[in-house]
C-alpha positions as a LaTeX table, in Angstrom:
\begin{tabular}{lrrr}
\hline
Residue & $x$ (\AA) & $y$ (\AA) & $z$ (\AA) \\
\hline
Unk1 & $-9.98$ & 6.18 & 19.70 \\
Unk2 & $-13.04$ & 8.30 & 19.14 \\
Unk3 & $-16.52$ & 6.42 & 20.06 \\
Unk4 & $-18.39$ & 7.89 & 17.54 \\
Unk5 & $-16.18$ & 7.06 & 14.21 \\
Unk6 & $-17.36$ & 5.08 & 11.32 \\
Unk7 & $-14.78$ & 4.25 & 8.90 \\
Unk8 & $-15.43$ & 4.91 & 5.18 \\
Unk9 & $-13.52$ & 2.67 & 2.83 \\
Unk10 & $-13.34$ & 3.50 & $-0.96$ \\
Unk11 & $-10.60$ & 2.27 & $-3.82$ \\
Unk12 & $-9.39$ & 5.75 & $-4.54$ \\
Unk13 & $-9.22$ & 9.83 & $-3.79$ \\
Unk14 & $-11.05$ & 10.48 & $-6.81$ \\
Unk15 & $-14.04$ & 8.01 & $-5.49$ \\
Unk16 & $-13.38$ & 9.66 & $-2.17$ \\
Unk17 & $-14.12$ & 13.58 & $-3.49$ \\
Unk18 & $-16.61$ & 12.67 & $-5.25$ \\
Unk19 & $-18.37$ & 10.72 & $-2.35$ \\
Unk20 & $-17.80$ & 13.68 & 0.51 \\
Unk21 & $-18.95$ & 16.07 & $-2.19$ \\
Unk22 & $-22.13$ & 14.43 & $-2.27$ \\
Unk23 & $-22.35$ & 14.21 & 1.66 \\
Unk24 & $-21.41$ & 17.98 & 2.31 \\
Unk25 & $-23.69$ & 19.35 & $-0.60$ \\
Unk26 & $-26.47$ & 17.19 & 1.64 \\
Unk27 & $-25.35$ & 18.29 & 5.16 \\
Unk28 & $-25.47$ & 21.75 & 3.55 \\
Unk29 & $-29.17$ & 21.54 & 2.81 \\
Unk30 & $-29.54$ & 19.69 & 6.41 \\
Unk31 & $-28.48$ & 22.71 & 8.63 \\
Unk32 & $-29.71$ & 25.51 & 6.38 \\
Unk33 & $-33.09$ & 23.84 & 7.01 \\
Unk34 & $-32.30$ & 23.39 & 10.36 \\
Unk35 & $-30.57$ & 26.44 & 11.68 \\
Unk36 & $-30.21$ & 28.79 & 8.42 \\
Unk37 & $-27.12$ & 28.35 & 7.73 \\
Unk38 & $-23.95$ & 26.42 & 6.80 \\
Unk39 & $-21.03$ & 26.66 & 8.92 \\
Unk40 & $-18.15$ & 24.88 & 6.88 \\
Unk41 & $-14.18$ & 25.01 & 8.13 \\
Unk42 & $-12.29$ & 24.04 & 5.16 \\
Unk43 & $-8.95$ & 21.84 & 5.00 \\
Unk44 & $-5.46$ & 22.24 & 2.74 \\
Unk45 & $-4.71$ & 19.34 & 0.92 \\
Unk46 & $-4.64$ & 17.65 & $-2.58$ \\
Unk47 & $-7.73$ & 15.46 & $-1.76$ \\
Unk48 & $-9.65$ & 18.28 & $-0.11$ \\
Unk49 & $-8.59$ & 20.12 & $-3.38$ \\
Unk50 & $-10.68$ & 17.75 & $-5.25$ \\
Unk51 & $-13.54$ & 18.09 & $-3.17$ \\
Unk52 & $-13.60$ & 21.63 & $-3.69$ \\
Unk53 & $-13.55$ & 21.88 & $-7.91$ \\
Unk54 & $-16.53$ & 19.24 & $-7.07$ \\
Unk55 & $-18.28$ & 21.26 & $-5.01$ \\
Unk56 & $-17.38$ & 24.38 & $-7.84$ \\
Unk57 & $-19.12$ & 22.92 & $-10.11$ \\
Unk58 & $-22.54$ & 22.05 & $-7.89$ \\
Unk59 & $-25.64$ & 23.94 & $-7.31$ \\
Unk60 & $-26.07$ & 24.67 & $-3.92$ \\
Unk61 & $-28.17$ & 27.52 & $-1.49$ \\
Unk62 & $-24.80$ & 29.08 & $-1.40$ \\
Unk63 & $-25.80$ & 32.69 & 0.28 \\
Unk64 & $-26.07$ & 30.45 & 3.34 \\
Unk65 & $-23.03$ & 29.38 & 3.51 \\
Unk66 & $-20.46$ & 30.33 & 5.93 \\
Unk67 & $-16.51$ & 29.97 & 5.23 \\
Unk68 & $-13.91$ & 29.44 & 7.67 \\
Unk69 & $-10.59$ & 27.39 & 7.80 \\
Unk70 & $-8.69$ & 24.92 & 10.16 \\
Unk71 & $-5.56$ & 26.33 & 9.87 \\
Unk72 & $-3.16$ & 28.64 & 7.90 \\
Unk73 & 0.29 & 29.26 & 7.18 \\
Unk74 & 1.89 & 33.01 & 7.96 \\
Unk75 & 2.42 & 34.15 & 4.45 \\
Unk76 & 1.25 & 37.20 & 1.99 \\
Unk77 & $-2.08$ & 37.11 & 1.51 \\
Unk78 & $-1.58$ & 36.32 & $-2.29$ \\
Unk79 & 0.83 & 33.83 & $-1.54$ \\
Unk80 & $-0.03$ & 30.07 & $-3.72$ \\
Unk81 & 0.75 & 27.81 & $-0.85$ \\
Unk82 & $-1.95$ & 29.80 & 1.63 \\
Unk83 & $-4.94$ & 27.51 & 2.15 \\
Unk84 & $-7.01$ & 30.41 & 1.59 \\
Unk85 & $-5.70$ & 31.11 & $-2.08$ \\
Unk86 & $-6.14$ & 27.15 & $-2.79$ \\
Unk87 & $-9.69$ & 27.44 & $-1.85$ \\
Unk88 & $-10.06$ & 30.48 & $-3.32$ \\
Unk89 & $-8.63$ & 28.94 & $-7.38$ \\
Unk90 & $-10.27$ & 25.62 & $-6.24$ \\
Unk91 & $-13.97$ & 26.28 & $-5.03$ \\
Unk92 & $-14.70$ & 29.82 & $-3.68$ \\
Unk93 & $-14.14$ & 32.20 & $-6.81$ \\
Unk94 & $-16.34$ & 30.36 & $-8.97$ \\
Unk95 & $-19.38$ & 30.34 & $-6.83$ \\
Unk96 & $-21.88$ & 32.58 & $-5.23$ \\
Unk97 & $-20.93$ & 32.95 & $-1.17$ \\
Unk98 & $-20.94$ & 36.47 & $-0.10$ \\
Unk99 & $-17.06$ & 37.19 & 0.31 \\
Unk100 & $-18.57$ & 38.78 & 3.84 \\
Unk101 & $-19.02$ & 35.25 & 4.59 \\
Unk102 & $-16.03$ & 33.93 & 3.95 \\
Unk103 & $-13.47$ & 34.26 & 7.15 \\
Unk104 & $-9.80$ & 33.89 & 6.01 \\
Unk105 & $-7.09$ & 33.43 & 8.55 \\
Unk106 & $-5.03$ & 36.80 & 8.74 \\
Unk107 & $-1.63$ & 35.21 & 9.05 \\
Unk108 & $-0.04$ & 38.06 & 7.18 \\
Unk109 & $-0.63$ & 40.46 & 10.08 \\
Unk110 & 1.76 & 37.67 & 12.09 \\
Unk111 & 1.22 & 34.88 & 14.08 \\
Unk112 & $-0.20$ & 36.57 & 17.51 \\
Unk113 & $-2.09$ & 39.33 & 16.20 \\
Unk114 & $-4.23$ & 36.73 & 13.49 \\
Unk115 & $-4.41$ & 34.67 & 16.27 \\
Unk116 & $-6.25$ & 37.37 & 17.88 \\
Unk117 & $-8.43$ & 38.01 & 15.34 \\
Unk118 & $-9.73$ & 34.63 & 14.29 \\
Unk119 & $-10.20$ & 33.80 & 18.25 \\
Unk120 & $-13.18$ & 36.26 & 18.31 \\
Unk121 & $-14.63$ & 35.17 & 14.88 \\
Unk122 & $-13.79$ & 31.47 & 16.48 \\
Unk123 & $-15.96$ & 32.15 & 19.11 \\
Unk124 & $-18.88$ & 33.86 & 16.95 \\
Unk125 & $-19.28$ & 31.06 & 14.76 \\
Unk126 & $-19.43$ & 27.88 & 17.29 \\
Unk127 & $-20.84$ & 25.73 & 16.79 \\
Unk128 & $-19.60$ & 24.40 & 13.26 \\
Unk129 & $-22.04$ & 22.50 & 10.92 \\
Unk130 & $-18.77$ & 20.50 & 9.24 \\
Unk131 & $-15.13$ & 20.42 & 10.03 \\
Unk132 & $-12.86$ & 18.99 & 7.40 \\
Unk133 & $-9.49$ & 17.64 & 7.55 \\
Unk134 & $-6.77$ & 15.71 & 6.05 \\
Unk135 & $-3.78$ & 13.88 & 8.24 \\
Unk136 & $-0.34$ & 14.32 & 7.64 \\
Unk137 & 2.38 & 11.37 & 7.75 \\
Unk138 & 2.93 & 12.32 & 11.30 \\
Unk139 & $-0.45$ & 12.13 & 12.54 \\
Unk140 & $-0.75$ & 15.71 & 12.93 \\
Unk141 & $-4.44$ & 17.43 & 11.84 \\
Unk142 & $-4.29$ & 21.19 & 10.70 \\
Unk143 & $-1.35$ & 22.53 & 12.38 \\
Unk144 & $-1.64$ & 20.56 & 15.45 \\
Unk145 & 2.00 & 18.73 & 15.55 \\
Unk146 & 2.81 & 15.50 & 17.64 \\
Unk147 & 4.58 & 16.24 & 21.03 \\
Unk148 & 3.39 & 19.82 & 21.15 \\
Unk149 & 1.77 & 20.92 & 24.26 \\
Unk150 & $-0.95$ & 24.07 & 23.90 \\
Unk151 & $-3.54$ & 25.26 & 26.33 \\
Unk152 & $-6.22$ & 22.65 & 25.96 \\
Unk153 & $-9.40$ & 25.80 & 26.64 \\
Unk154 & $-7.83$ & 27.83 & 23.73 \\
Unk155 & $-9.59$ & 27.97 & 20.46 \\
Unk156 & $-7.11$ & 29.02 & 18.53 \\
Unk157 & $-3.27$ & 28.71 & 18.61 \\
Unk158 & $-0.04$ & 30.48 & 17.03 \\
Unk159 & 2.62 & 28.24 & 15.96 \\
Unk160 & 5.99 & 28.77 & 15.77 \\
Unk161 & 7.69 & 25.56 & 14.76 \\
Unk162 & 6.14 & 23.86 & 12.27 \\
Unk163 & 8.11 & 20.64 & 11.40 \\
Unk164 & 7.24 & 21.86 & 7.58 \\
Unk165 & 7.79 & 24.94 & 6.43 \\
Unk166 & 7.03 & 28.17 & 7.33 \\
Unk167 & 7.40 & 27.37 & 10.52 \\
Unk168 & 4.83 & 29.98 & 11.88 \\
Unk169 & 0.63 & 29.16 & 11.73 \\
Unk170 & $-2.19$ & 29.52 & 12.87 \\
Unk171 & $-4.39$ & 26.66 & 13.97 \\
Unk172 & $-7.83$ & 25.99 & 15.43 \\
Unk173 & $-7.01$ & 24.01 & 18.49 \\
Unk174 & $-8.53$ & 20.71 & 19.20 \\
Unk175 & $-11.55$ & 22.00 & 21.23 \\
Unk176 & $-12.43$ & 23.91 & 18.59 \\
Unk177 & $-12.27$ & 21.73 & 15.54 \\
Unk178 & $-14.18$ & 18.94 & 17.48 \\
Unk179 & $-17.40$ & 22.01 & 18.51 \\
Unk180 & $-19.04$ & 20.74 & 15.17 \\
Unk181 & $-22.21$ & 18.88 & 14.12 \\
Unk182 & $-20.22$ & 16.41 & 11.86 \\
Unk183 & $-16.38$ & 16.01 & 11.20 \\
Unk184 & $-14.73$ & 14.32 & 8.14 \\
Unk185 & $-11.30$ & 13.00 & 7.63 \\
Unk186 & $-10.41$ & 12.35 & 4.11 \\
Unk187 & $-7.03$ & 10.08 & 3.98 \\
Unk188 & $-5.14$ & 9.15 & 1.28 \\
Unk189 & $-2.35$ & 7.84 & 0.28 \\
Unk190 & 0.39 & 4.83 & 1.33 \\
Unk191 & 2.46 & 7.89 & 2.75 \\
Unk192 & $-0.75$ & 8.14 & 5.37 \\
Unk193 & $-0.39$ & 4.09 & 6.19 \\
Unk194 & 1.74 & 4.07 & 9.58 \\
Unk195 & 0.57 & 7.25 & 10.70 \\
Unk196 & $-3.44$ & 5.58 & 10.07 \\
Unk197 & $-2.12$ & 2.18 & 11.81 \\
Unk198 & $-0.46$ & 4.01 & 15.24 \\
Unk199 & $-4.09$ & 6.29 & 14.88 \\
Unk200 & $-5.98$ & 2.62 & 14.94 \\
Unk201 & $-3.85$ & 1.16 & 17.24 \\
Unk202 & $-4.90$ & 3.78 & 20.17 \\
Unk203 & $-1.86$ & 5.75 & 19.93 \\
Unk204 & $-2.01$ & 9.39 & 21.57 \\
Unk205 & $-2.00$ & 11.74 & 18.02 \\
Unk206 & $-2.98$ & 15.04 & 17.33 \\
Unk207 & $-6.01$ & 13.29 & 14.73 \\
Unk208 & $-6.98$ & 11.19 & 18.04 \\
Unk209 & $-7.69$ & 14.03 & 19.99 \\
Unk210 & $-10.65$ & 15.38 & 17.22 \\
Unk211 & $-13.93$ & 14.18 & 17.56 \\
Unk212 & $-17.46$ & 15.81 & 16.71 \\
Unk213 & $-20.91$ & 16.05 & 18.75 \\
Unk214 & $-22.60$ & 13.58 & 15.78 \\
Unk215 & $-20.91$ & 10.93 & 13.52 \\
Unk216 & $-17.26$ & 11.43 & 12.73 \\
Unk217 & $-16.46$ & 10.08 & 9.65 \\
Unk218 & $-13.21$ & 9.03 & 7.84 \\
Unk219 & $-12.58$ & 8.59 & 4.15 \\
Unk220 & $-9.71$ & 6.48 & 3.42 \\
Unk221 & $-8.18$ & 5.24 & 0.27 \\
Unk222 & $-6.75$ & 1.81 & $-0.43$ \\
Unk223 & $-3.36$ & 3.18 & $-0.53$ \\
Unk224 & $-3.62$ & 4.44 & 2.75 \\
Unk225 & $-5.36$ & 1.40 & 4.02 \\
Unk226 & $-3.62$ & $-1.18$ & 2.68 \\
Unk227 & $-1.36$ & $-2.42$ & 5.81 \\
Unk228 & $-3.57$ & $-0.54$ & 8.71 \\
\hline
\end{tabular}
């Protein structure tokens, strides 16, 4: 397990959003004071969702903030069940980023040639300020699935068989998602408990292999934590 993770225990997801709200909004201020800017990958997700009409409704030095994402899924650009278009409804329309800050996956040009693309603005942006990111019932973080083997120096992978539908995405790869200043995982849920236990337990999943160059922190619900 990673050596730098502090759990964070609170009763629900709503109590969760609102907490990581509060701790981005202050990282925010953190690293535009440091460096200038904000550098914040954004997660899919109901709870992230939450986080996001939070952080729509908050006063921030938002022309310093930079938008990316962890992973997409290869579908229209307009299409509801894009990350992108959540974020967009949830947090991103209603405040004041420049849209040339904000660095959407381009899955509808197809798996390898968005690939492509985000690689280079991957590799511009490094290192991140925040990575977010949820856990699915399998373990799996972004689109990084258990018992798939990808180049471990990429940035950036294509994905082609997605457990869950549509089977082709576009992830950040491990190396990438952990080349950030702080990392949060926000899990909730008793859907999330056996996947969190085997992750406590030392077992070899994709959210073990995440970590962050400062404090990696994870939000977890009592749902979820209930039987860990």
């Amino acid at each position: 397990m990673q050596s730098n993770l502090h759990w964070r225990h609170l009763e629900t997801a709503d109590l969760i959003a609102e907490t990581v709200c509060a701790r981005i909004l202050a990282l925010a201020n953190e690293a535009i004071a440091e460096r200038g800017q904000f550098k914040f990958v954004l997660a899919g997700g109901k709870t992230p969702e939450k986080v996001y009409r939070l952080l729509a409704q908050s006063d921030a030095d938002w022309s310093n903030w930079f938008i990316y994402h962890g992973d997409e899924r290869c579908l229209p650009i307009d299409d509801a069940n894009r990350n992108s278009v959540m974020a967009a409804n949830a947090f991103l329309n209603a405040v004041a980023i420049p849209k040339n800050h904000i660095f959407d996956i381009p899955t509808e040009l197809g798996a390898e040639e968005s690939a492509a693309a985000y690689r280079l603005i991957v590799k511009a942006a490094l290192p991140f300020d925040l990575v977010l990111l949820g856990m699915g019932e399998d373990g799996h973080v972004a689109s990084l699935f258990p018992t798939r083997i990808h180049d471990e120096n990429a940035w950036v992978h294509s994905i082609y068989d997605s457990p869950k539908p549509p089977a082709e995405r576009i992830t950040l790869s491990a190396k990438a998602l952990s080349n950030t200043h702080h990392l949060f995982f926000l899990i909730t849920g008793k859907d999330k408990r056996e996947a969190l236990k085997r992750w406590r337990d030392g077992e070899n999943l994709p959210v073990a292999t995440v970590t962050a160059f400062n404090v990696l922190e994870v939000y977890v619900d009592s749902a979820a934590f209930e039987t860990s």
